[in-house]
C-alpha atoms as one frame of an Amber mdcrd trajectory, in Angstrom:
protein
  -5.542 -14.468 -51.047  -5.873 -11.216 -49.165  -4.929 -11.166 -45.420  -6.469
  -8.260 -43.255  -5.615  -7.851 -40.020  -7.887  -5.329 -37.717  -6.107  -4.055
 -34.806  -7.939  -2.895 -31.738  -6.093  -0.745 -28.910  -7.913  -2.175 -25.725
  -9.792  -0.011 -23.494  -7.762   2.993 -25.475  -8.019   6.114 -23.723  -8.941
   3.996 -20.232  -5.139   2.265 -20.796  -3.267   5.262 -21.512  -4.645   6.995
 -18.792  -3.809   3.779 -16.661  -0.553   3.614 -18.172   0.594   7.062 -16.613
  -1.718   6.648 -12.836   0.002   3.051 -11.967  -2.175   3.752  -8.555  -5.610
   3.203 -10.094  -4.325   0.003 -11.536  -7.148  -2.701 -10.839  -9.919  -0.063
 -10.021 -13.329   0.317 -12.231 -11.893   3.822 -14.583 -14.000   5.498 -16.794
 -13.600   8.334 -19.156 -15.548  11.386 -19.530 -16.316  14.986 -19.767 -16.796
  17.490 -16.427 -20.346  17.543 -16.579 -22.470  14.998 -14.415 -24.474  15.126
 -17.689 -21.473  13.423 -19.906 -20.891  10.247 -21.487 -18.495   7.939 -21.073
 -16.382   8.023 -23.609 -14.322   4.566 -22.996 -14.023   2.625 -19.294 -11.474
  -1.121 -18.282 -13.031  -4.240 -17.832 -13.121  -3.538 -14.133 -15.906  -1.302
 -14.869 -17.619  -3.131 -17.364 -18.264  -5.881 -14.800 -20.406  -3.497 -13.553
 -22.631  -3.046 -16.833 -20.487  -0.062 -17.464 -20.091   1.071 -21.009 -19.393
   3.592 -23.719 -21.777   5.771 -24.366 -23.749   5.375 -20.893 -24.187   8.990
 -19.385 -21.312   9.607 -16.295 -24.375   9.360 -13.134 -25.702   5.628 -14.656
 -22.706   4.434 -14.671 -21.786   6.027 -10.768 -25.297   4.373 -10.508 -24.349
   0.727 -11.141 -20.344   1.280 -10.144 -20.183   4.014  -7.065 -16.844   3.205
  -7.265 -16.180   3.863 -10.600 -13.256   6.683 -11.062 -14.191   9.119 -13.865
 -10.752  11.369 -15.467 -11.427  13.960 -18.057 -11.076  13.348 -21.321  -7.436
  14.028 -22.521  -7.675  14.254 -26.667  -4.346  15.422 -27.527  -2.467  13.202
 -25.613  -4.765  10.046 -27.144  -4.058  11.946 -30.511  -0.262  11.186 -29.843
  -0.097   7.983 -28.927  -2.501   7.303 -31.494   0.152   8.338 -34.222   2.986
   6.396 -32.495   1.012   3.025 -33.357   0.046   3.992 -36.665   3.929   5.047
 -37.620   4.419   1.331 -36.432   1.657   0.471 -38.665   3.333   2.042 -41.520
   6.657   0.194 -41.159   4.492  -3.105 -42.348   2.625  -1.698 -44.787   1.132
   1.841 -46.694  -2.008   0.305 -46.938  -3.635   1.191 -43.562  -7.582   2.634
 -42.968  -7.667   3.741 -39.864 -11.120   3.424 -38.124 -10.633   5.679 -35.383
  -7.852   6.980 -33.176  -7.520   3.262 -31.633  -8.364   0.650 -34.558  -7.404
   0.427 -37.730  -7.298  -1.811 -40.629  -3.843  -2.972 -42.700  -4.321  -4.399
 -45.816  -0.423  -7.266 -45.544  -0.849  -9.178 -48.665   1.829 -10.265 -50.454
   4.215 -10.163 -46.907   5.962 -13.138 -46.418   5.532 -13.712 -43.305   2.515
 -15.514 -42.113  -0.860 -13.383 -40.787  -0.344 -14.986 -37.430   3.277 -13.755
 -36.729   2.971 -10.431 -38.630   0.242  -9.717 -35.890   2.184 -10.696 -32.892
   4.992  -8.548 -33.651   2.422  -5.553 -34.542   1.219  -6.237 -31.327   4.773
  -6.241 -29.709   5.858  -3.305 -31.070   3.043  -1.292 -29.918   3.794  -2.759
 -25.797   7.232  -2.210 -26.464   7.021   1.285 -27.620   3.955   2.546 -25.703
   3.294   0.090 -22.820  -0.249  -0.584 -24.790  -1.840  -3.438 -25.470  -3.802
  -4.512 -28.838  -5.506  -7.294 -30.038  -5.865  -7.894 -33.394  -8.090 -10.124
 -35.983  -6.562 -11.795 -39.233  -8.802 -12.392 -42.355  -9.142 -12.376 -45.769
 -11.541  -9.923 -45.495 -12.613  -6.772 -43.116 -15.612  -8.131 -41.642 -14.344
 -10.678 -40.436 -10.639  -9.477 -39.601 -13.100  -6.944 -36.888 -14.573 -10.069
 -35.718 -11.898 -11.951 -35.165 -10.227  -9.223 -33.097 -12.649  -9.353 -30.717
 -12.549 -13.085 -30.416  -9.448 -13.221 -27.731  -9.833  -9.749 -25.764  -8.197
  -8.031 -24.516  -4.116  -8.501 -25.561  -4.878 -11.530 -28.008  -5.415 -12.109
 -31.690  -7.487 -14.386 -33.499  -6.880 -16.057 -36.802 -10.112 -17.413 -39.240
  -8.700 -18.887 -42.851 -10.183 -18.881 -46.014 -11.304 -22.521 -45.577 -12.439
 -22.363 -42.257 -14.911 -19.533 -43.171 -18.379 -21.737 -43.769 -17.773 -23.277
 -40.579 -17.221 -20.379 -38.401 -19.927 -18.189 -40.207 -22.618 -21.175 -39.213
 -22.361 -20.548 -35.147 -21.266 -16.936 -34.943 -24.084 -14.861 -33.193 -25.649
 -12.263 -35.658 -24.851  -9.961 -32.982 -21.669  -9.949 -33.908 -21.698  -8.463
 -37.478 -20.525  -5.153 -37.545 -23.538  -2.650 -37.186 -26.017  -5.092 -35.964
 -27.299  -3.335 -32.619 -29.761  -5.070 -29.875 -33.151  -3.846 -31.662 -31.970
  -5.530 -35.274 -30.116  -8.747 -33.063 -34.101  -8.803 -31.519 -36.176  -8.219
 -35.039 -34.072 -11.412 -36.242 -34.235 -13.497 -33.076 -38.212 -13.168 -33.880
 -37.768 -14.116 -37.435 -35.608 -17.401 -36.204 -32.417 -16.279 -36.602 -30.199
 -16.025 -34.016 -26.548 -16.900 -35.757 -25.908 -16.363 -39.240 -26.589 -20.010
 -40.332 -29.820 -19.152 -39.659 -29.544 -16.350 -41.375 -28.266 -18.027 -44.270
 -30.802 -20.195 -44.572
């Protein structure tokens, strides 16, 4: 059986910047360009309580969060820390697809060790050696390995076996397939389907 795990840097460029300004620690951060016309690029959870998001041009987000502290964008230094975690990556397995600078997929069939535990020290390794934290999915296959990391966010992981699969796939929210957006999650709500058992059927 294959195992996948997908791991997931939380908040990515928000942490490491939070990492190195211990003073903004537990204040709404987002991440963006100089221009009152940028994007966020990332923000914590502190902002998203806010409705905060990637994506959501800088004076929205000031809109719903006056609070909110915006840095500039810092790409090399993401790039770095970025390469530490995947050299950790590497020491587990060669078969790695990285997604983007902070997720990436690692193909650890055939370890010995159990999905479960190879995750938790993945994710150790990285807090240990960058002060980061991950969480991380662990499937048989990708889709669901991406899914599962974002079951027990943020620093968690989240485990769905091959024989727990129906089960799971008959609640989860449609939403939560990779790629399926708000206007596709409301085309199917009208069609009666709102989780994937619906779907199914």
């Amino acid at each position: 059986m294959r195992r996948i795990i997908h791991v997931d840097q939380d908040c990515f460029y928000a942490a490491v910047e939070l990492r190195d300004r211990p003073d903004l620690e537990g204040k709404p951060l987002g991440i963006a360009g100089s221009s009152r016309r940028s994007v966020l690029t990332t923000c914590n959870y502190e902002a998203r309580k806010f409705g905060c998001h990637s994506a959501m041009p800088s004076f929205k987000a000031l809109e719903r969060c006056p609070g909110l502290v915006i840095l500039p964008v810092r790409h090399d230094l993401y790039r770095s820390e970025s390469m530490k975690i995947r050299s950790i990556f590497a020491e587990f397995t060669t078969l790695i697809e990285p997604l983007s600078l902070d997720e990436a997929y690692l193909d650890l069939t055939g370890l010995k060790s159990s999905g479960s535990a190879l995750a938790k020290e993945i994710r150790f390794r990285i807090k240990k050696e960058t002060a980061l934290s991950g969480s991380a999915g662990i499937a048989p296959n990708k889709l669901l390995a991406k899914i599962a990391s974002d079951w027990n966010k943020p620093d968690g992981q989240f485990e769905i076996h091959e024989d727990e699969i129906p089960q799971f796939m008959q609640s989860l929210p449609v939403k939560k397939i990779w790629g399926v957006g708000d206007k596709t999650t409301e085309r199917l709500a009208l069609m009666g389907a709102t989780t994937c058992g619906e779907l199914q059927e």
